[in-house]
C-alpha positions as CSV (number, residue, x, y, z in Angstrom):
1,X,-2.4,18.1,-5.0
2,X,-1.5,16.4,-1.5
3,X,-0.2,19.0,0.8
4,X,2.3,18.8,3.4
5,X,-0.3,20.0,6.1
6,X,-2.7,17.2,4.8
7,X,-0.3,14.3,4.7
8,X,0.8,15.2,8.5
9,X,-3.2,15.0,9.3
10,X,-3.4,12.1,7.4
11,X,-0.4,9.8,9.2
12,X,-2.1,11.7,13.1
13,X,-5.7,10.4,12.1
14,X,-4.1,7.2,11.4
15,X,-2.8,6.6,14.5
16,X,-6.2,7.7,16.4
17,X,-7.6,5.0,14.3
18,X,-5.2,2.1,14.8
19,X,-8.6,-0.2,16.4
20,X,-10.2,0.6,13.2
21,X,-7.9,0.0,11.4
22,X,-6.7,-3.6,13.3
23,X,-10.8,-4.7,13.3
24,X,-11.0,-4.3,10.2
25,X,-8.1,-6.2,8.5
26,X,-9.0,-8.9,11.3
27,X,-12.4,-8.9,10.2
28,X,-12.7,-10.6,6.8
29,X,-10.6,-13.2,8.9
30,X,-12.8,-13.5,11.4
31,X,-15.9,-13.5,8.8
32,X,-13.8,-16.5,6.9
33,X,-14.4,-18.7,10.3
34,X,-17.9,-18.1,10.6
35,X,-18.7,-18.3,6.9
36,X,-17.9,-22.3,7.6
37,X,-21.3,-23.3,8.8
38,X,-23.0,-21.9,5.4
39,X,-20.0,-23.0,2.7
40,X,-21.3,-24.2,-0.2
41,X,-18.9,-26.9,-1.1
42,X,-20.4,-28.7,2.5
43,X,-23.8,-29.4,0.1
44,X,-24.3,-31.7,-1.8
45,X,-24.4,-29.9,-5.0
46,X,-27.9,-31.9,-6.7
47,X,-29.6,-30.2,-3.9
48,X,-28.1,-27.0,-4.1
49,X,-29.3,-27.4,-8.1
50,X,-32.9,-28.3,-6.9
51,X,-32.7,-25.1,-4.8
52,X,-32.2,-22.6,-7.4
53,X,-34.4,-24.6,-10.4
54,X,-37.2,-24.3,-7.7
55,X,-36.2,-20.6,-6.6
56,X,-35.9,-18.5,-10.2
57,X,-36.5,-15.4,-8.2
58,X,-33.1,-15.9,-6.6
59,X,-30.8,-14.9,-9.2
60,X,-32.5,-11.4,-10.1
61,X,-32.5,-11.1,-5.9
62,X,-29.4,-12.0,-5.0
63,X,-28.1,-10.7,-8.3
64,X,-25.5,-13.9,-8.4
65,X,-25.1,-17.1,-7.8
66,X,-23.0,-20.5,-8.5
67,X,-24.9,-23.7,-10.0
68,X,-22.6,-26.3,-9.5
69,X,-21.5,-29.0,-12.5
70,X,-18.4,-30.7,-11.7
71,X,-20.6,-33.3,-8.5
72,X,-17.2,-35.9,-8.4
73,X,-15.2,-33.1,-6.5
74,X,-17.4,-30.8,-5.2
75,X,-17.1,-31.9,-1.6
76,X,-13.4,-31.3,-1.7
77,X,-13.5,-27.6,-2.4
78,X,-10.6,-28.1,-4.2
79,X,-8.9,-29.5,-7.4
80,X,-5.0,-30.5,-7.2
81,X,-3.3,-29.8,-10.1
82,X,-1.9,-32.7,-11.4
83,X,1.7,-33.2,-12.2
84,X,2.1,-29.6,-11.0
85,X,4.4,-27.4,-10.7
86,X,7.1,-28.0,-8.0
87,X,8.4,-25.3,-5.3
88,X,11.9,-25.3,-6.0
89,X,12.5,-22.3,-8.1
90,X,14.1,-24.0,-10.9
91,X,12.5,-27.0,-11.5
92,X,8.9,-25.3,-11.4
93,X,10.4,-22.7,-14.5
94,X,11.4,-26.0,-16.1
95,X,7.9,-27.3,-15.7
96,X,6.0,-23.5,-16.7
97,X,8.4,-24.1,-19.9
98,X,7.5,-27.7,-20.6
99,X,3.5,-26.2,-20.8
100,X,3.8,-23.4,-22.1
101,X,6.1,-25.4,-25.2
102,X,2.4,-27.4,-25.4
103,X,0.4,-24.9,-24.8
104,X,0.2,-21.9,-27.2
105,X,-1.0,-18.5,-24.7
106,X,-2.0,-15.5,-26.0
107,X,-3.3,-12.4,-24.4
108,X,-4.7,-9.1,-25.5
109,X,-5.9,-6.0,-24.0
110,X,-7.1,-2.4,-24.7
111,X,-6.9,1.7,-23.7
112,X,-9.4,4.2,-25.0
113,X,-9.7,7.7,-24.8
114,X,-13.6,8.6,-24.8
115,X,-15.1,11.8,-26.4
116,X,-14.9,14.8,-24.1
117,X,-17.8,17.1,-24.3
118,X,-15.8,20.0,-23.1
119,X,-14.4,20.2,-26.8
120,X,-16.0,21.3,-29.7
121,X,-14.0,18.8,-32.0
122,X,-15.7,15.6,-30.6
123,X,-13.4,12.7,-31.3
124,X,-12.4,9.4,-29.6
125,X,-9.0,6.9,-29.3
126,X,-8.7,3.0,-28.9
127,X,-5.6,0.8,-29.0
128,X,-5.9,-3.0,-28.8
129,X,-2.0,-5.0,-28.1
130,X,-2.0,-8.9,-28.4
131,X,0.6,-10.5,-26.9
132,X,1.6,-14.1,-27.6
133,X,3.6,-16.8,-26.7
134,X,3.9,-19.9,-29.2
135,X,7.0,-22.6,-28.8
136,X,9.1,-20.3,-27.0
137,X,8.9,-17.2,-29.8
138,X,6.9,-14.1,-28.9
139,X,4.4,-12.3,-31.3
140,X,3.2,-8.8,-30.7
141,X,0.8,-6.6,-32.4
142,X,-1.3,-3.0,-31.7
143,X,-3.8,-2.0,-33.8
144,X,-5.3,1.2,-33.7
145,X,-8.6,3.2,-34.2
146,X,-10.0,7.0,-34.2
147,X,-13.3,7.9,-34.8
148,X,-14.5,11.7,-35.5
149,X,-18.4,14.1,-35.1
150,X,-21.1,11.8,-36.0
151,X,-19.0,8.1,-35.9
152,X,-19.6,9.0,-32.2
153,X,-23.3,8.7,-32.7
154,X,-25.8,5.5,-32.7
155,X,-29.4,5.9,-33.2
156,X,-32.0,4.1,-30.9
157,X,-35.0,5.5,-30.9
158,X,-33.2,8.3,-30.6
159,X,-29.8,10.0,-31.8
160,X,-27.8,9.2,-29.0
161,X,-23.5,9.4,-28.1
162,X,-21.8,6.4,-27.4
163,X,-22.4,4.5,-24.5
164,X,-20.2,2.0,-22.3
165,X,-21.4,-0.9,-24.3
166,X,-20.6,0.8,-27.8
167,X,-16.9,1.2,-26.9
168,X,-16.8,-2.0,-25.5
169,X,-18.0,-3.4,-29.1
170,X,-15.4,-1.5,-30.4
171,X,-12.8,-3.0,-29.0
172,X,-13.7,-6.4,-29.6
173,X,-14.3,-5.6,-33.4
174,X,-10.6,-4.1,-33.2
175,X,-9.5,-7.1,-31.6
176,X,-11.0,-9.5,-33.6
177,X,-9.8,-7.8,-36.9
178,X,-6.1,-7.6,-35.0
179,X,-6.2,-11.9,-34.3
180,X,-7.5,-12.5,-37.8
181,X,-5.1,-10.4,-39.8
182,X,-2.1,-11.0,-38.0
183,X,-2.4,-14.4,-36.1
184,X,-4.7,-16.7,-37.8
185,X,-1.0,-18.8,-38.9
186,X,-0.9,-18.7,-35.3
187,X,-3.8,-20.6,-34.0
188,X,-5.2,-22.9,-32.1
189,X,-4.4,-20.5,-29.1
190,X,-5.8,-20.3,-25.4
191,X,-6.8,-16.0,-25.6
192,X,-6.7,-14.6,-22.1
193,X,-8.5,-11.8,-21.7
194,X,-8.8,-9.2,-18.6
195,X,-12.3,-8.8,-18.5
196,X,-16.0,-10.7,-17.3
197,X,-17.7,-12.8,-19.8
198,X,-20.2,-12.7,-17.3
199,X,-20.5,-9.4,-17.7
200,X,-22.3,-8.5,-14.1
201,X,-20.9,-4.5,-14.8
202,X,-24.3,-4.4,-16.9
203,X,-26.6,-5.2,-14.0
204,X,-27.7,-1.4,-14.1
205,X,-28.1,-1.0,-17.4
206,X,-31.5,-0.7,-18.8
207,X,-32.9,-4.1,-21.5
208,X,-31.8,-2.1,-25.0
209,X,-28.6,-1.7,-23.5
210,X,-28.0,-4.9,-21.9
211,X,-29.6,-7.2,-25.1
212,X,-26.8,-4.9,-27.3
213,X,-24.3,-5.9,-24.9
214,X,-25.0,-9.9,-24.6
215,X,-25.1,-9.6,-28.4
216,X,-22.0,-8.7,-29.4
217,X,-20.5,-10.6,-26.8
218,X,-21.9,-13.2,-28.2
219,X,-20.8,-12.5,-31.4
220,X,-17.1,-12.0,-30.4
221,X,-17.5,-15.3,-28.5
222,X,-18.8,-17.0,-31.5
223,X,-16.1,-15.2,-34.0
224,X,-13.1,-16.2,-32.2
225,X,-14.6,-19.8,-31.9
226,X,-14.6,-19.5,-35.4
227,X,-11.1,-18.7,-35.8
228,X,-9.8,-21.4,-33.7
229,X,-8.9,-19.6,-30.8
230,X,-10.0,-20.1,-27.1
231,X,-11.0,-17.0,-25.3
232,X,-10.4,-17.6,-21.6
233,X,-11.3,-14.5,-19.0
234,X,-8.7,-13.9,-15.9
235,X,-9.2,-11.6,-13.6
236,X,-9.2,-10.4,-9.6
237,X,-13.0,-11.0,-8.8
238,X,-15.3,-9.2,-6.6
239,X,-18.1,-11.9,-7.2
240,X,-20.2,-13.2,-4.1
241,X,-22.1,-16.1,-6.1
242,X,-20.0,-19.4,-4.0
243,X,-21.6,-17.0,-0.6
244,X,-24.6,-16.3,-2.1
245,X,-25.1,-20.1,-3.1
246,X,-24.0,-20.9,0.5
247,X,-26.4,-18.5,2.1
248,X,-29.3,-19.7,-0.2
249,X,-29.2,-23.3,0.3
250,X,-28.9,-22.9,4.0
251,X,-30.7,-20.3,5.9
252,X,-32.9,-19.3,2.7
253,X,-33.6,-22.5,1.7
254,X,-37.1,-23.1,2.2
255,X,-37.8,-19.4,1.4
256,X,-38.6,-17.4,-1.9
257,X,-36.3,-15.3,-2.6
258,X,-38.8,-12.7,-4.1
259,X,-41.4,-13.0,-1.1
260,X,-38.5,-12.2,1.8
261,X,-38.3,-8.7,2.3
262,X,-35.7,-8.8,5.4
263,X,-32.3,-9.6,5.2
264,X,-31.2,-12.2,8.1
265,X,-28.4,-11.8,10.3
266,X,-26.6,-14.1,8.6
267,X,-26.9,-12.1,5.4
268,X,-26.1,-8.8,7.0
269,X,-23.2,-10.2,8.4
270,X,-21.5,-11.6,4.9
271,X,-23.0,-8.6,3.1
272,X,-20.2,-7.0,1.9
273,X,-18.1,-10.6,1.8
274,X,-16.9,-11.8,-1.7
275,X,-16.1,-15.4,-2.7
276,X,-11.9,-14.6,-2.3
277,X,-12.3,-13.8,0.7
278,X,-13.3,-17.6,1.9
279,X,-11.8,-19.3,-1.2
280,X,-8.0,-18.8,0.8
281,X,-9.3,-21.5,3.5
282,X,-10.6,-23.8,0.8
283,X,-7.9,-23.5,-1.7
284,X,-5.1,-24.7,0.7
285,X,-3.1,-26.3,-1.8
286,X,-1.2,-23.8,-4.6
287,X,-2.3,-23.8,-8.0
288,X,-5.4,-25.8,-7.3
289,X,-8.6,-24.3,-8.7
290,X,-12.2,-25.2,-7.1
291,X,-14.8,-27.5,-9.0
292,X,-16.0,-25.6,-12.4
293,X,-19.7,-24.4,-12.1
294,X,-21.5,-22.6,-14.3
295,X,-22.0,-18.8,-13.4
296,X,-25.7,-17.1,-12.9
297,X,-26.3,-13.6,-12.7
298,X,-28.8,-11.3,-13.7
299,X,-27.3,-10.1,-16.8
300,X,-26.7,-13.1,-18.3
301,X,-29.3,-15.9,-17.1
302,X,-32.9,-15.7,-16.4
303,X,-32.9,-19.0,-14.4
304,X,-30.9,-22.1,-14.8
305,X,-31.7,-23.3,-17.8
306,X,-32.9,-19.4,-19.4
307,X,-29.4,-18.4,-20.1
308,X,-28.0,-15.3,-22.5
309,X,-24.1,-16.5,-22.3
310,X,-23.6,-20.4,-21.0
311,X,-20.2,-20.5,-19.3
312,X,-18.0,-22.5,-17.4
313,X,-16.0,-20.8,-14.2
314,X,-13.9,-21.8,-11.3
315,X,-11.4,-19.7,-8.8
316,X,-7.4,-21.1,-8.9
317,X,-5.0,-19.9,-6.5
318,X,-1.5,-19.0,-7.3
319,X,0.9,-18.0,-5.2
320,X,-1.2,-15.3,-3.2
321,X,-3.5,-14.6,-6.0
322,X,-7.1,-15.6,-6.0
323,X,-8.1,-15.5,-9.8
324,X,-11.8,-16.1,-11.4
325,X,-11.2,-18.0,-14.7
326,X,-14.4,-18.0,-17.5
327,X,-14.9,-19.5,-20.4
328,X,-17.4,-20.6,-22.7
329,X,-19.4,-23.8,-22.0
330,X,-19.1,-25.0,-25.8
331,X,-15.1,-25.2,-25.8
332,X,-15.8,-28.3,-22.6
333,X,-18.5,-30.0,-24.9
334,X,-15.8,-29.6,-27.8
335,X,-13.2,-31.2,-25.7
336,X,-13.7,-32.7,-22.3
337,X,-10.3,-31.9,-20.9
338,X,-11.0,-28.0,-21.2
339,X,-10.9,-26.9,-17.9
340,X,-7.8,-29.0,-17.3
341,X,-6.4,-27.3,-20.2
342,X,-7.0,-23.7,-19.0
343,X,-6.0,-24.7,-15.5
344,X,-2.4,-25.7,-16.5
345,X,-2.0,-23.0,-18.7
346,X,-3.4,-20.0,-16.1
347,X,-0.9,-21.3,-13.5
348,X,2.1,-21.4,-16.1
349,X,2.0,-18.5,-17.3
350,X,1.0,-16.9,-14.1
351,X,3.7,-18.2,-12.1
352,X,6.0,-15.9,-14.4
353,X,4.5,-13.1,-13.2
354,X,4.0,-13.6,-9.6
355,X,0.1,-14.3,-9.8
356,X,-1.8,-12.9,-13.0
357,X,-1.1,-14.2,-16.3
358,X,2.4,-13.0,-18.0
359,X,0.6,-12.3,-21.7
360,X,-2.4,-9.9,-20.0
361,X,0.9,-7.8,-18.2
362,X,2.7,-7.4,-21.6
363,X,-0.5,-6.9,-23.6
364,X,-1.3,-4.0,-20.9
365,X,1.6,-3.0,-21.4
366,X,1.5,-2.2,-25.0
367,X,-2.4,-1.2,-24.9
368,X,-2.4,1.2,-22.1
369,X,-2.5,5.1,-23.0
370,X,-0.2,7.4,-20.6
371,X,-1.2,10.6,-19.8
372,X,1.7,11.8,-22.0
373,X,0.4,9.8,-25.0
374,X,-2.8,10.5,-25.1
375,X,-1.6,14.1,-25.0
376,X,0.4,13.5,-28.2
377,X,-2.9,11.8,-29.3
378,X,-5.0,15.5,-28.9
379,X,-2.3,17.1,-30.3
380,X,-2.4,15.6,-33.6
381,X,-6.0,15.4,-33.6
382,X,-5.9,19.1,-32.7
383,X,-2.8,20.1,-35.5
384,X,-4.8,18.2,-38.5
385,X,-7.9,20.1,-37.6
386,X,-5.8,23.3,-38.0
387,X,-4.2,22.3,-41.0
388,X,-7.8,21.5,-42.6
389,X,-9.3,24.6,-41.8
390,X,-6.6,26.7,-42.7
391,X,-6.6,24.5,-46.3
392,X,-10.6,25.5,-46.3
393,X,-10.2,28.9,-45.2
394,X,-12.4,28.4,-42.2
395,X,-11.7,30.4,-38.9
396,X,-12.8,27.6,-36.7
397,X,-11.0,26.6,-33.4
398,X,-10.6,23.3,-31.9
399,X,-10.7,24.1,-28.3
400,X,-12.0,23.2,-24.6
401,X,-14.8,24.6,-23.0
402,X,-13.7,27.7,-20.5
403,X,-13.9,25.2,-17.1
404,X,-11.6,22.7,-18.8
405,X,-9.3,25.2,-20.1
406,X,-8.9,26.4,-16.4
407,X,-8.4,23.2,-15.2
408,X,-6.0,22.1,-17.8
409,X,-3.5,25.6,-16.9
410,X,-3.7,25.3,-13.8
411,X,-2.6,28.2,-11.3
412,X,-1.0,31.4,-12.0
């Protein structure tokens, strides 16, 4: 609980920090100017491929990095999006209708409530919401799932609860059962989804974990592929692989990545610098995206040609938005105008939202759990455990451990 006393501290340490405060929103701009000298679309992108075939250390190093694919507009920096949309308000909602009347969208999403160990009824919540848009008409769907004591459990080489990666598979199972029962009349569809196919949140997670990961993924990937429908990740990035690439191939070049055990200047100075951050310089022109490459990190790709998940990726800027766009490599080899594809129909239906896809909002929108429902959600978990041992003539008690019931009333 904010305080009165603290937000009147708050607003008089803000005003002793007003540099700080300056320097650092002038910062990232000043970073942008001197990140210039090592930007990766300056290269010529066979010798930027040369560098990291010939450097495998560098992806586990650097923990990212972009191998370039698309060589015919690579020097640009940036793609134009043809026959795009125009600035005038109306005419650009007739053209976002005109492709989104070609172009079937589709987007889906998820909210989970995880076991809590501080009960002794251990139990756990998902909803998955699809949203789509087909010829004008809009579809919608939630489907549900609960899971109860040992359903929570998965044994390794050891009985273990579920993990990150378990709930994750979870929802993809849920969603995949949700797009085939429901929307297989439907397809083909482009399926955006709010979430990294490259999967870099892994990177700490030991092999057993990461291999279960890749392979569901995987699996999903290869499911929906099945089903005729085109899974497309959007989403605000924090990536640094276009800086890494650029700081690889020009200071680093001539160096192993696993030999160096200093970080140069250069690198300290664009440590904490992410591709978005430059990408507002190179992407002058609204709704252009940058030449695809294909992704390498150190969850999905052992060198360049050792790869877990082969994707295709580029950055497109709408409006004021930055987004990372992914998708799998074998949709491009099944139809060469792909990325073309996914770059009209990320800008149309992004433009009717102000910047981030209008079917991921309204998916959120259905999937996401308030804290009021996922009250009503323990509730009724908690009232049909009453009712059951009452039925059985138990005297057990679903109920929080002592710390979370003290949390949960609050003060007297």
């Amino acid at each position: 609980m904010l305080q009165e006393l603290s937000i009147q501290r708050l607003s008089q340490n803000l005003i002793l920090k007003e540099k700080k405060i300056f320097d650092s929103l002038s910062g990232y701009k000043n970073l942008n100017e001197k990140f210039e000298q090592y930007n990766p679309f300056n290269l010529d992108p066979r010798e930027i491929r040369e560098t990291i075939v010939d450097d495998k250390s560098c992806i586990s190093v650097l923990g990212s990095i972009t191998f370039p694919l698309e060589d015919n507009f690579w020097d640009r920096g940036q793609v134009v999006l043809e026959e795009g949309p125009h600035e005038d308000g109306s005419r650009r909602f007739e053209w976002v209708n005109k492709v989104l009347d070609e172009i079937s969208v589709c987007g889906t999403d998820s909210s989970t409530i995880r076991h809590n160990l501080h009960l002794n009824l251990l139990y756990a919540y998902t909803q998955v919401a699809v949203f789509l848009r087909k010829s004008g008409r809009y579809f919608e769907e939630v489907l549900d799932d609960v899971k109860v004591g040992d359903e929570l459990y998965f044994t390794d080489h050891e009985i273990k609860l579920f993990e990150d990666e378990h709930y994750q598979m979870w929802n993809w199972m849920l969603a995949l059962k949700l797009l085939n029962e429901k929307f297989h009349q439907h397809t083909p569809f482009i399926l955006f989804l709010d979430e990294s196919l490259s999967v870099s949140y892994a990177r700490n997670y030991n092999g057993e974990r990461r291999k279960l990961l890749l392979d569901s993924l995987n699996h999903y990937l290869r499911k929906l592929y099945e089903l005729n429908i085109f899974p497309v990740a959007v989403y605000f990035s924090l990536d640094r692989g276009l800086v890494n690439c650029g700081l690889k191939c020009t200071i680093c070049k001539g160096a192993k990545c696993s030999l160096c055990s200093n970080f140069s200047e250069q690198e300290r100075t664009f440590k904490t610098f992410c591709d978005k951050h430059f990408l507002y310089n190179v992407l002058t022109e609204n709704y252009s995206r940058t030449p695809y490459f294909r992704p390498l990190n150190s969850v999905i790709a052992e060198s360049a040609e050792k790869l877990y998940v082969d994707l295709i990726a580029f950055y497109v800027r709408v409006d004021e938005s930055i987004l990372r766009v992914e998708f799998p490599k074998i949709f491009l080899e099944k139809d060469e105008n792909a990325v073309n594809l996914v770059h009209k129909a990320v800008v149309a239906d992004s433009i009717l939202s102000g910047g981030y896809p209008l079917t991921l909002s309204r998916a959120h929108e259905l999937a996401v759990l308030s804290g009021k429902d996922r009250n009503v959600v323990h509730e009724i978990v908690y009232n049909k455990a009453l009712e059951l041992c009452k039925k059985y003539g138990y005297t057990l008690e679903v109920k929080f451990s002592r710390k979370n019931e003290l949390k949960a009333r609050g003060v007297l």
